[in-house]
N, C-alpha and C positions, 0 to 999 in steps of 0.2 A: 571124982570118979575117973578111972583109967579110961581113954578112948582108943579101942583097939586099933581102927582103922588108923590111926595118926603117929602110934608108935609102932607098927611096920611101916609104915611111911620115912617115918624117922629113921629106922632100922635101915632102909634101903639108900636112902638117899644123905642121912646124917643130917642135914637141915631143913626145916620147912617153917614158914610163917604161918603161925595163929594168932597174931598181937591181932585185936578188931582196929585198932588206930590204922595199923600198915593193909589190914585186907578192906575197911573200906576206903581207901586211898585208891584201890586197884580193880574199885566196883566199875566203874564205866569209860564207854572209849569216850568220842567227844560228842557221841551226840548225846547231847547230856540231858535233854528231854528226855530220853528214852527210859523205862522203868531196869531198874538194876536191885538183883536180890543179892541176901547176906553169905559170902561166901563163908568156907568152914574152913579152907587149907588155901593157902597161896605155895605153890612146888614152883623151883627153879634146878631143872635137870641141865645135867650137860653134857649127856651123850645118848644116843637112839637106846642104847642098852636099860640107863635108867628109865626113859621113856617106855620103853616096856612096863620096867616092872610099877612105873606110876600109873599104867593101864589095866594091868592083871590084878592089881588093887582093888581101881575102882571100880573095876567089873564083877568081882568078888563080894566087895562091901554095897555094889548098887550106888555109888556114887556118879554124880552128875559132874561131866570135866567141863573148863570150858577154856579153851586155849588162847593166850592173850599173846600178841606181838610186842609194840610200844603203843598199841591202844588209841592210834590215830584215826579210827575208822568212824564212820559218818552215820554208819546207819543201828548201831546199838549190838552190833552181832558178836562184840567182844566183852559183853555186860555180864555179871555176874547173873547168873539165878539163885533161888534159895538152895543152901546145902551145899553147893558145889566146890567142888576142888580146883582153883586157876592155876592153867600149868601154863607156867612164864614160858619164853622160847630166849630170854632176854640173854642168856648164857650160853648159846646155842649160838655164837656168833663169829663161829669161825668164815674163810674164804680156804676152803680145801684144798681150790685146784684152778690156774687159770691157765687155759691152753693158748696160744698164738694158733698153733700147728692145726688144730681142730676148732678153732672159735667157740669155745665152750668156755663155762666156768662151773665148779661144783663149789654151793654155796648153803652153808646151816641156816636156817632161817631168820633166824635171830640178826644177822647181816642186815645193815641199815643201807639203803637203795643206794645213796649219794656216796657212802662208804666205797662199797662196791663200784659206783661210775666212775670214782677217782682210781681206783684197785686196777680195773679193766685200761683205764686211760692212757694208765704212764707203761702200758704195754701194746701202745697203738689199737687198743680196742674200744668197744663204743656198747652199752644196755641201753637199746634205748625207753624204755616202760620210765616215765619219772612223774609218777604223781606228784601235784603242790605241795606235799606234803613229805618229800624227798629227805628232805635231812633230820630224818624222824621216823619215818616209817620205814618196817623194813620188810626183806625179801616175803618171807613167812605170812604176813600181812596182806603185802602186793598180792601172793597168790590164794589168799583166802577171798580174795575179795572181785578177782582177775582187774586188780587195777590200771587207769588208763593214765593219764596225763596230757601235758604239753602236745607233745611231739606224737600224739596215737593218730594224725591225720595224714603222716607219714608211713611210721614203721609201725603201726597195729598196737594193741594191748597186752598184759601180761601173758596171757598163754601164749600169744605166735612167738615165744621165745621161752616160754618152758617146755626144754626135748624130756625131760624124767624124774621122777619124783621116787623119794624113799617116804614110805607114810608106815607109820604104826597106828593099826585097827585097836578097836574096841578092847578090843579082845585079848590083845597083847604083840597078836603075830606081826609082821611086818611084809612089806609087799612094795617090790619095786616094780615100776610103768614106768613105760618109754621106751628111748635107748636113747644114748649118745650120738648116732649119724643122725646126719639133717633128715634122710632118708628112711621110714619102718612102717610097714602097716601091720605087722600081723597082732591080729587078737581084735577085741576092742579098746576102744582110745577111750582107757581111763585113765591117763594123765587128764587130758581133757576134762573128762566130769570132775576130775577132783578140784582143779582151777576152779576158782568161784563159790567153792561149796563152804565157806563161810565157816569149817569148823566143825560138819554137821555127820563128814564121813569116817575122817582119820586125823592124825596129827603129823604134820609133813616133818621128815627130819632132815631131811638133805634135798637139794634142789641141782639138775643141770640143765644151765641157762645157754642159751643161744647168744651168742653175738657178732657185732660187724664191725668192720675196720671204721677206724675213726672218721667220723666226717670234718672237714675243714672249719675253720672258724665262721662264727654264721653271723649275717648282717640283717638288721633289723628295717622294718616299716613300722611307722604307726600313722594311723590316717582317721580325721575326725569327720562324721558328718552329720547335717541338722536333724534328722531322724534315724529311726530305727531302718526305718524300711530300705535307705540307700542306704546302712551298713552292711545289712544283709543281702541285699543283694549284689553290695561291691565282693562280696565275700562269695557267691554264688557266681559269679564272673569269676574272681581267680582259680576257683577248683572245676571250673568249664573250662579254661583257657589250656591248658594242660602243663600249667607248672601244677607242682608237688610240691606247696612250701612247708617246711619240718614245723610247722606252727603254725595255725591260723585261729585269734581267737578275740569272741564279741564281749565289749565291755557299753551297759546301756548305761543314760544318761545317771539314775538314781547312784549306781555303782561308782562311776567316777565319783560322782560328790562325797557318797562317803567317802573312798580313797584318799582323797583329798583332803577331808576333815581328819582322818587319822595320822595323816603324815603328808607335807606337804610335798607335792611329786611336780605340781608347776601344769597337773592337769587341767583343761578347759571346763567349765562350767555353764558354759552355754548352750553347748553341743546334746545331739540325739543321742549318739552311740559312738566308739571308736572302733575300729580293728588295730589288732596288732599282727604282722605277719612277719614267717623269716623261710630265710633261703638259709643250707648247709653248706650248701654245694662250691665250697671252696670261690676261687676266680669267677666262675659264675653267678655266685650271689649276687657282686654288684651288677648284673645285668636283671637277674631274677629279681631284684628290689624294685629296680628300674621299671622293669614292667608291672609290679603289683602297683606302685603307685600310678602310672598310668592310669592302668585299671580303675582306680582307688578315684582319680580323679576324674575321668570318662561317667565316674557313677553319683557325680555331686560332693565329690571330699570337700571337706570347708580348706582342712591344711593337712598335707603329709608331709611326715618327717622321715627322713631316712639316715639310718646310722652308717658312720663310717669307717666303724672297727668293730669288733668284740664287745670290746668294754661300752662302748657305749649301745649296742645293744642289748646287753645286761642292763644298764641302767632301763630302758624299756621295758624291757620286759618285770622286772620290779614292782608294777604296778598290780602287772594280772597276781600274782603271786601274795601281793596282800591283802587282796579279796577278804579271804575270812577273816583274817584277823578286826580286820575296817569294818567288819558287820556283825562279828560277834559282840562289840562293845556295845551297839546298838540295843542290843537284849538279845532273850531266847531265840536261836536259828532253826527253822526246820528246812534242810537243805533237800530240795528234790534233785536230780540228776535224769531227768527224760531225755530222751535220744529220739531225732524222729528224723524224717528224712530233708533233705537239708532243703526239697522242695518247699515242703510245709512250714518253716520258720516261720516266714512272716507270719503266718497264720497262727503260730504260735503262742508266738509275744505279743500280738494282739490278743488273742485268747488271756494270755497272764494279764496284762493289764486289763482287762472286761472283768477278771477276778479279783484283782484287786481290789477295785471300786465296788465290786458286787458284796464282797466280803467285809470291807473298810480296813485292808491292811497293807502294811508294805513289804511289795514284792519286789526284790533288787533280781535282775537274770542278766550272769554274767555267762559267759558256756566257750565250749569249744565247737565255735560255727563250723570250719572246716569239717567237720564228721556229726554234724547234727546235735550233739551232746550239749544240753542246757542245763543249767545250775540255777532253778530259782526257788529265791532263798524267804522265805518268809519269815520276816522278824518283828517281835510280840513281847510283852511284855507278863512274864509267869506267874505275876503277885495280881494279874486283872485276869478272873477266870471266863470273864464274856471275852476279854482278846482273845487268851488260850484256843476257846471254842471254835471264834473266828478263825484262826489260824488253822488248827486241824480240817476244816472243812474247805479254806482253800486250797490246802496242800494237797485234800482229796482229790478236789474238782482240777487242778493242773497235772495230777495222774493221769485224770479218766480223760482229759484232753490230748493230752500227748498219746493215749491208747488211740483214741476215734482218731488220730491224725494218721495211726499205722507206725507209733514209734512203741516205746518200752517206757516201761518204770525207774529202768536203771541200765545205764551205761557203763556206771563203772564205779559206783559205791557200793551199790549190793543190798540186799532185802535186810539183814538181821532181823531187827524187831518192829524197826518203822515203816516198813513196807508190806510184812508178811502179810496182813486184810488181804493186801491187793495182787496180791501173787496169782490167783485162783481167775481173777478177772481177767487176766492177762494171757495163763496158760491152757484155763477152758480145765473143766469139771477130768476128762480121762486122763488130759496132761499131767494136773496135779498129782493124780490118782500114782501115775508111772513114779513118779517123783516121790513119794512116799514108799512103794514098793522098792526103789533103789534104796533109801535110807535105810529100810528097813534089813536089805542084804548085807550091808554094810556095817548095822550099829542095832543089832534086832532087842537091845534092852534099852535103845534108845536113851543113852547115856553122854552121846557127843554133842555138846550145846543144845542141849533140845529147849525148843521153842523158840527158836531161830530159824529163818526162811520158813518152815513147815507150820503151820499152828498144829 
């Protein structure tokens, strides 16, 4: 039997994937816990025009889209649901436009982060938004998700550097927010709302990014200590002292070990926790290193290392970066990302570990100390359905922990499907309520990833 919707489809676009081998290949990002349905169409457009008429489509046939980047995303929000039609961005990867004159870039989504930091570099400019997951993930993604990174303790997250957005609605139409100068207020700021919205408003086709003259080559610290508690607090010392280092981030004792089991890096295994910090700032790094190790060592450091180039800051930094990989071998991850205030830490990871033993699971919490933002990861094994259990009800309980501390759910992976329960806890009964009435203006046959962020 002929399928209408697939040969307009066809008609418009000339190719589209329906092999089941290749679309469920394309069912989930990585949080691969997460439930993913059977898509019907895999589309890969490659211009806002085709984008349209893959909208006027689905809107017509009642089809469910769900827009996929490179699928690096942590919280399920790039998962297939049943029926739907995944519209790749993968081809959509141009770099438009890179200004000097204006520090701007105009970039298709489909542009892969690291791509673009090399793009922007070799013209003295500098993105700095770089999730772990940089040479992989791209812009389109970054902004569904308003992704953070390394260096967010410094220069902010994805939106403080998205000035404008091209998005194509539901609907078909298209609708550009923002502007180009650093400077605009008029209207309301739905660049804004659309950062972070996971997919659920529009489909972004073009992106102008912000950015800043290159920083100088940056020098590393790394400093170990016998607990947690003087990590964090040597960590709470440097971001009181009033440096600004472009980096600063906790690595707890469990997390080394693994690291270390996955590839040897020549890390300690004795140790509570380590920091890793960096300076940008050119000629003054080697003085800003200077002083964090101080610091570092004023706060019980067992040993700080300080780099004395580039390159071997890079090798440092290496470690924080192979986080996941060193814990996905482990077994199934369920990665939380709560943000709380950098007072509360300790309080925190005390709390995780009370969870751990309360639950009997392991909970590795690696984070970005400088800005609050913790990553713990609970890892379980999916064929023992008493761990499963156990698992989901600690990952609950270090939610509702990081709430009662006065932090969030998510800093910078985003709700998709494994957070969406807890959204309502967070934003209070009318919150929610607003948040649905916007989707609703936005996507009223609710057809844009639906059942993502919103139940």
């Amino acid at each position: 039997m002929r399928d209408e919707f697939l040969d307009r489809l066809r008609s418009v676009l000339g190719e589209i994937v329906d092999d089941p081998d290749i679309l469920d290949s394309h069912r989930n990002d990585h949080a691969t816990f997460c439930t993913a349905g059977v898509p019907r169409v895999l589309v890969r457009p490659t211009s806002t025009a085709e984008v349209q008429e893959v909208m006027r489509l689905a809107s017509e046939f009642r089809v469910p889209v769900v827009t996929q980047g490179a699928r690096t995303g942590l919280s399920g929000a790039a998962n297939a649901v049943d029926g739907c039609l995944l519209l790749s961005t993968a081809r959509l990867d141009r770099i438009l436009e890179i200004s000097v004159e204006d520090q701007v870039a105009v970039v298709q989504p489909g542009v892969v982060n690291a791509s673009l930091s090399r793009a922007v570099l070799e013209q003295g400019l500098f993105y700095p938004p770089d999730p772990s997951s940089w040479e992989m993930s791209t812009i389109g993604g970054n902004i569904a998700t308003n992704a953070g990174g390394l260096c967010c303790v410094k220069y902010g997250v994805t939106s403080d550097f998205i000035r404008g957005l091209e998005v194509v609605l539901a609907s078909g139409e298209v609708v550009r927010t923002g502007r180009r100068p650093a400077k605009g207020v008029a209207g309301y700021d739905l660049t804004r709302l659309l950062v972070g919205s996971e997919g659920t408003l529009g489909v972004v086709t073009e992106a102008t990014l912000a950015l800043r003259p290159a920083p100088e080559a940056a020098l590393t610290a790394a400093a170990t200590f016998r607990t947690i508690e003087d990590g964090i607090a040597a960590a709470a010392a440097v971001m009181a002292s009033g440096l600004r280092p472009s980096l600063l981030e906790f690595l707890d004792q469990p997390t080394l070990r693994a690291i270390q089991d996955y590839r040897d890096m020549g890390l300690p295994q004795n140790v509570g926790s380590m920091l890793l910090a960096q300076s940008d700032r050119g000629a003054q790094a080697v003085e800003d290193v200077a002083r964090i190790a101080e610091i570092c060592s004023a706060h019980g450091a067992v040993d700080v290392a300080e780099s004395s180039d580039a390159e071997e800051s890079q090798m440092l930094l290496e470690a924080r970066r192979l986080v996941n990989p060193a814990l996905e071998r482990l077994g199934i991850t369920l990665i939380d990302d709560v943000s709380v205030p950098r007072s509360q830490l300790v309080t925190l990871l005390r709390g995780i570990a009370d969870i751990g033993t309360q639950y009997d699971v392991l909970i590795f919490c690696p984070g970005h100390v400088g800005d609050g933002n913790m990553h713990p990861t609970v890892v379980f094994d999916r064929n023992d359905a008493a761990a499963e259990t156990r698992a989901l009800q600690a990952f609950g309980a270090v939610m509702e922990l990081g709430l009662r501390l006065g932090g969030t759910i998510t800093g910078e992976h985003g709700i998709g499907t494994l957070k969406a329960a807890w959204l309502e806890t967070e934003l209070g009964p009318v919150g929610l309520e607003l948040h649905r009435r916007v989707k609703a203006a936005f996507d009223p046959l609710n057809l844009l990833n639906p059942g993502k962020v919103l139940l």
